[in-house]
C-alpha positions as CSV (number, residue, x, y, z in Angstrom):
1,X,7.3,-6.8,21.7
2,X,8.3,-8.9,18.9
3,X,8.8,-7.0,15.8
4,X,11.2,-9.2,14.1
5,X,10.7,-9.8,10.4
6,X,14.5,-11.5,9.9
7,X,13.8,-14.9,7.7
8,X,10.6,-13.3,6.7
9,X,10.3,-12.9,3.0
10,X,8.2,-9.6,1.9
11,X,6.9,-8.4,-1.5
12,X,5.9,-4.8,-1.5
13,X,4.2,-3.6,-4.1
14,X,4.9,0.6,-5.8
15,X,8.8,0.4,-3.8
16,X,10.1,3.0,-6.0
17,X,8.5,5.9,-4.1
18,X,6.5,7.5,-1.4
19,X,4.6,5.2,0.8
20,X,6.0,2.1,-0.8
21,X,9.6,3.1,-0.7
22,X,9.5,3.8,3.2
23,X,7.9,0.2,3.6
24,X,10.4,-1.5,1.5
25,X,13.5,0.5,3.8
26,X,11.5,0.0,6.9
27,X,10.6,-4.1,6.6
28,X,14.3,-4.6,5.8
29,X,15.6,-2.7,9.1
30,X,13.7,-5.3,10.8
31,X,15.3,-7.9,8.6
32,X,13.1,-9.1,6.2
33,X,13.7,-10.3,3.0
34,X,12.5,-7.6,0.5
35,X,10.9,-8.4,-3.3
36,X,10.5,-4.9,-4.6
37,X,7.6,-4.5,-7.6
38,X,7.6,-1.3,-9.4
39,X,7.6,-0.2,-13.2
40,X,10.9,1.4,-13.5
41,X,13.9,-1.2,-13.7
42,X,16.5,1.4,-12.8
43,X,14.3,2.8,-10.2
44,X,14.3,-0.6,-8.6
45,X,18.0,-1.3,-9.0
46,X,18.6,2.2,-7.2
47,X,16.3,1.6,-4.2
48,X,17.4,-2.4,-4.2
49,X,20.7,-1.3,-3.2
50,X,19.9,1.2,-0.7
51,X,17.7,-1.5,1.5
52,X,19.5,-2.7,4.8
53,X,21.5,-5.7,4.6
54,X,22.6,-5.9,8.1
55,X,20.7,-9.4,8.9
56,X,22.3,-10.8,5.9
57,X,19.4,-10.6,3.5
58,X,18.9,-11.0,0.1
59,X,16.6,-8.2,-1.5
60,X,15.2,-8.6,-5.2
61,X,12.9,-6.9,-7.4
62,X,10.4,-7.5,-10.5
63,X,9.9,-5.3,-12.8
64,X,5.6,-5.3,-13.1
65,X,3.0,-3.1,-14.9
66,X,-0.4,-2.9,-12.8
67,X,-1.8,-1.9,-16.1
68,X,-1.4,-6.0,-16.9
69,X,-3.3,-8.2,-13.8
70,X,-2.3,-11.1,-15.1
71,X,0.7,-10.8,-16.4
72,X,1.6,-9.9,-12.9
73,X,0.3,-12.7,-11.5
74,X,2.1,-14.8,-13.8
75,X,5.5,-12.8,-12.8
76,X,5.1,-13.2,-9.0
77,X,3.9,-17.0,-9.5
78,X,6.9,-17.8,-11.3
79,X,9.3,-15.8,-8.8
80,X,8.0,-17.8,-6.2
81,X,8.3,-21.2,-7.3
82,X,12.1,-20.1,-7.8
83,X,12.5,-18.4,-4.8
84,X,10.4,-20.0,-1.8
85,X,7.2,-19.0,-0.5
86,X,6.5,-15.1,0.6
87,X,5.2,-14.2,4.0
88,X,4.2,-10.5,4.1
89,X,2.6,-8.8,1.2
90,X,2.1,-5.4,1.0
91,X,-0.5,-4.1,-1.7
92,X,0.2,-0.3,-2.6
93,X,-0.6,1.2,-6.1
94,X,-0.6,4.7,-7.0
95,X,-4.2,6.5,-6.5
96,X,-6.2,8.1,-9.5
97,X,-6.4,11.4,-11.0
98,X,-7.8,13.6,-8.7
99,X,-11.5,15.2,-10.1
100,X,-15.2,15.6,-9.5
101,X,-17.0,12.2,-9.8
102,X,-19.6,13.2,-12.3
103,X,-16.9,14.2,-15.0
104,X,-14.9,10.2,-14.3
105,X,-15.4,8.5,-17.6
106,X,-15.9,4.9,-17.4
107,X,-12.8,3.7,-18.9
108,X,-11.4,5.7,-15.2
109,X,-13.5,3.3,-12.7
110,X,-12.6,0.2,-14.6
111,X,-8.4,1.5,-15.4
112,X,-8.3,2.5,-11.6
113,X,-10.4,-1.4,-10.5
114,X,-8.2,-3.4,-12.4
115,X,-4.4,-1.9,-11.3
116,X,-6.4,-1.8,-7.4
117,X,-8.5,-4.3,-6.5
118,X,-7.7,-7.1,-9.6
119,X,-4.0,-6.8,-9.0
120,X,-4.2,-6.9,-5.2
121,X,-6.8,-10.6,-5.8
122,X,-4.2,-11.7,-8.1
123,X,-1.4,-11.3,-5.8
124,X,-3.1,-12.7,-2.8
125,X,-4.1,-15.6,-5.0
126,X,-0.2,-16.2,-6.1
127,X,1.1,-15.7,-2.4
128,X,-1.8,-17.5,-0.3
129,X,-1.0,-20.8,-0.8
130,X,2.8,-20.4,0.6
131,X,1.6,-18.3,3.4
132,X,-0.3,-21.0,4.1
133,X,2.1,-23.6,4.1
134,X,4.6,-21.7,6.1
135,X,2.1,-20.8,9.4
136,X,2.8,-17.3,8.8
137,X,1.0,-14.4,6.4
138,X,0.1,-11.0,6.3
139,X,-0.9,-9.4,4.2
140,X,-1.6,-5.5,3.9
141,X,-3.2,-3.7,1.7
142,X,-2.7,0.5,1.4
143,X,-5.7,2.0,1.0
144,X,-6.8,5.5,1.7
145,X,-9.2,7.2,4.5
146,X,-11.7,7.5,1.8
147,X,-12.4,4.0,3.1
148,X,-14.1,5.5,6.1
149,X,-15.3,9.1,4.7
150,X,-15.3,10.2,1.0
151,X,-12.5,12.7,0.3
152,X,-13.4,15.8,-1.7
153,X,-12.4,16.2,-5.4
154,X,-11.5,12.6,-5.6
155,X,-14.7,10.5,-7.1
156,X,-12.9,7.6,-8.6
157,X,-10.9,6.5,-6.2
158,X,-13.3,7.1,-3.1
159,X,-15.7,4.2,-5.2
160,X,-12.4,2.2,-5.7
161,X,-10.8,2.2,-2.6
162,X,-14.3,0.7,-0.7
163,X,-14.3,-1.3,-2.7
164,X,-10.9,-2.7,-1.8
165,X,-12.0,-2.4,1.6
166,X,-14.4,-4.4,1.2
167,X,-12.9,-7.0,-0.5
168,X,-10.1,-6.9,2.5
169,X,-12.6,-7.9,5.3
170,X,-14.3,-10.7,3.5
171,X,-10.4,-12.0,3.0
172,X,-9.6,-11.6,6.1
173,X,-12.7,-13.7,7.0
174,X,-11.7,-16.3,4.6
175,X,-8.0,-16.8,5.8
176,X,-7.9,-16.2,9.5
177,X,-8.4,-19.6,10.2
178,X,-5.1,-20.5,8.1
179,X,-3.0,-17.8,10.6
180,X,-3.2,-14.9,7.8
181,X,-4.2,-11.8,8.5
182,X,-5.3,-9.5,6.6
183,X,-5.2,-5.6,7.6
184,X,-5.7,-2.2,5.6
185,X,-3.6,0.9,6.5
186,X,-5.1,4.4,5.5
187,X,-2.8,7.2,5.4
188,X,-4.1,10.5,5.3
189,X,-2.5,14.1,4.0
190,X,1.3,11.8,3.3
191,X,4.3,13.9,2.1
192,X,4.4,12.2,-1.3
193,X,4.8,13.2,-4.8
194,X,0.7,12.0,-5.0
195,X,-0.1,14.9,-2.7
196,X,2.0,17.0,-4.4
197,X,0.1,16.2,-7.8
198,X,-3.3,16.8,-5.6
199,X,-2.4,20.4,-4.6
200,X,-0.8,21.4,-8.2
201,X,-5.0,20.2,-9.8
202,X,-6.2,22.0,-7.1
203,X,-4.5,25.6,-7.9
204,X,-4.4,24.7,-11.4
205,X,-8.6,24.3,-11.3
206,X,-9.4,26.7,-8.2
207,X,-6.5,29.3,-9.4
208,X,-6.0,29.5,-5.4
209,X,-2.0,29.1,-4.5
210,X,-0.2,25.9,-3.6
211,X,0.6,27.0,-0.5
212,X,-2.9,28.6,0.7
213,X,-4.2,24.7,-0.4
214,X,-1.5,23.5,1.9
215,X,-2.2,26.0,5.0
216,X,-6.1,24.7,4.5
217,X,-5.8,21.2,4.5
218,X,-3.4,21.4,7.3
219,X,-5.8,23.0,9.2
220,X,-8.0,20.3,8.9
221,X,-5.7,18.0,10.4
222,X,-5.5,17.8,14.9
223,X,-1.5,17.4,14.7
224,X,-1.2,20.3,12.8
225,X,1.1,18.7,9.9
226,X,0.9,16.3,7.0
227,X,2.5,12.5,7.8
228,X,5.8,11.6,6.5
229,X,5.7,8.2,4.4
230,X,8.3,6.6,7.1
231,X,5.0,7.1,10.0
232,X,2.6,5.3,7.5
233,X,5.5,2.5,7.2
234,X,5.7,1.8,10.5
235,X,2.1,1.2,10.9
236,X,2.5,-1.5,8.3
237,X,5.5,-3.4,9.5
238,X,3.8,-3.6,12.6
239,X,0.7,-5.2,11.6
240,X,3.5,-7.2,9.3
241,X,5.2,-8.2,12.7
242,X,4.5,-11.3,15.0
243,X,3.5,-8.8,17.6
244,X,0.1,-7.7,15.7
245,X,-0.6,-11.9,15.2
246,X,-3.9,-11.3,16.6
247,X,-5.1,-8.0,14.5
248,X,-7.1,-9.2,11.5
249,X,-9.3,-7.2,9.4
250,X,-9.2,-3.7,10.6
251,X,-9.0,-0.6,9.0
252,X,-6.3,1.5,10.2
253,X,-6.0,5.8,9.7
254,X,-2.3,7.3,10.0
255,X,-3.6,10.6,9.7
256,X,-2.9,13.1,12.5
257,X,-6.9,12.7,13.4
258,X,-8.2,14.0,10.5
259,X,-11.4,12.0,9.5
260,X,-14.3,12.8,11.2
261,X,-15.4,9.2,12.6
262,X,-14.0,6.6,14.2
């Protein structure tokens, strides 16, 4: 199986943390170039040198608000006509406030569209045309299971993340015929400071204890245990690797089982 990313050049999007972070570490074990994007400039300098350099890479990072669409569109267009065209993209963007859909203010749905679905358009549209050029692209987006079956207590982004979904196939559509694909990953229950934040709103509005939230919503889940952000990585540099060439426009759960279809 070829898995080998070296002379590939990735951006990964939210690389300071969590799911991001283990994708950044993971992509460069298999030797690919890594463009970290995050908010945090010493954050980024921190994880930058941590990333392998064994295959004689050169790792970078921007420092990008997903608060601004097009400034970051601007930032990664302007990287790229410095640095070379960029094969793998990986869209990940920290999720929403947890709450009851009926309480969401507007201002949420259209905060929560614009750092999801308008900065993952806007990097597609600054990285296609290199991909392109190359004969090589992937790109994947990090979505949530929400895609396939609404979570509870989290109305915003359940509406968001479809519609990311969404917006993934009909790309995928579009630029199979140019050898990109274009794949979602869904993690479930992920060991991240996001689920952390989930379970603190959840005692904090049910009064129940962290841990009794924990015990529950690890019983809901077939292997027993929540994911660790490296097992979500992996699914992504695979479908980043020249071994998934032919996987285009699928939705994929790392989640131990836990939603209820298929």
């Amino acid at each position: 199986m070829n898995l080998d990313l070296k002379n590939k050049r990735a951006i990964v999007c939210g690389s300071t943390q969590g799911i991001g972070l283990a994708v950044a570490k993971e992509l460069a074990q298999l030797g690919a170039n890594v463009t970290l994007i995050a908010r945090n400039e010493q954050q980024l300098k921190a994880v930058k040198s941590e990333l392998s350099v064994s295959h004689n890479q050169l790792h970078s990072y921007l420092c990008a608000d997903f608060n601004d669409p097009v400034k970051l569109k601007e930032l990664v267009e302007n990287f790229i006509q410095r640095s070379g065209p960029v094969n793998i993209l990986v869209n990940n963007t920290g999720g929403p406030a947890s709450g009851p859909l009926l309480a969401s203010k507007p201002e949420d749905f259209l905060n929560t569209f614009n750092q999801h679905l308008i900065c993952n358009h806007m990097l597609v549209q600054a990285c296609a045309e290199g991909m392109k050029n190359s004969g090589y692209g992937r790109i994947i987006n990090i979505i949530s299971t929400s895609v396939k079956a609404p979570l509870p207590n989290l109305g915003v982004s359940n509406t968001i993340r479809a519609a990311v979904g969404n917006w993934a196939k009909t790309l995928a559509n579009e630029l199979g015929k140019s050898n990109i694909t274009v794949n979602n990953v869904l993690p479930g229950a992920t060991m991240t400071q996001r689920l952390s934040s989930i379970i603190e709103a959840k005692s904090t509005r049910t009064g129940e204890s962290a841990e009794k939230i924990k015990k529950e919503m690890i019983g809901e889940i077939p292997l027993g245990r929540f994911a660790e952000a490296s097992e979500v990585a992996a699914a992504v540099a695979f479908l980043a690797s020249p071994a998934a060439a032919y996987i285009n426009g699928i939705n994929l759960p790392v989640d131990g089982g836990r939603t209820p279809n298929l």
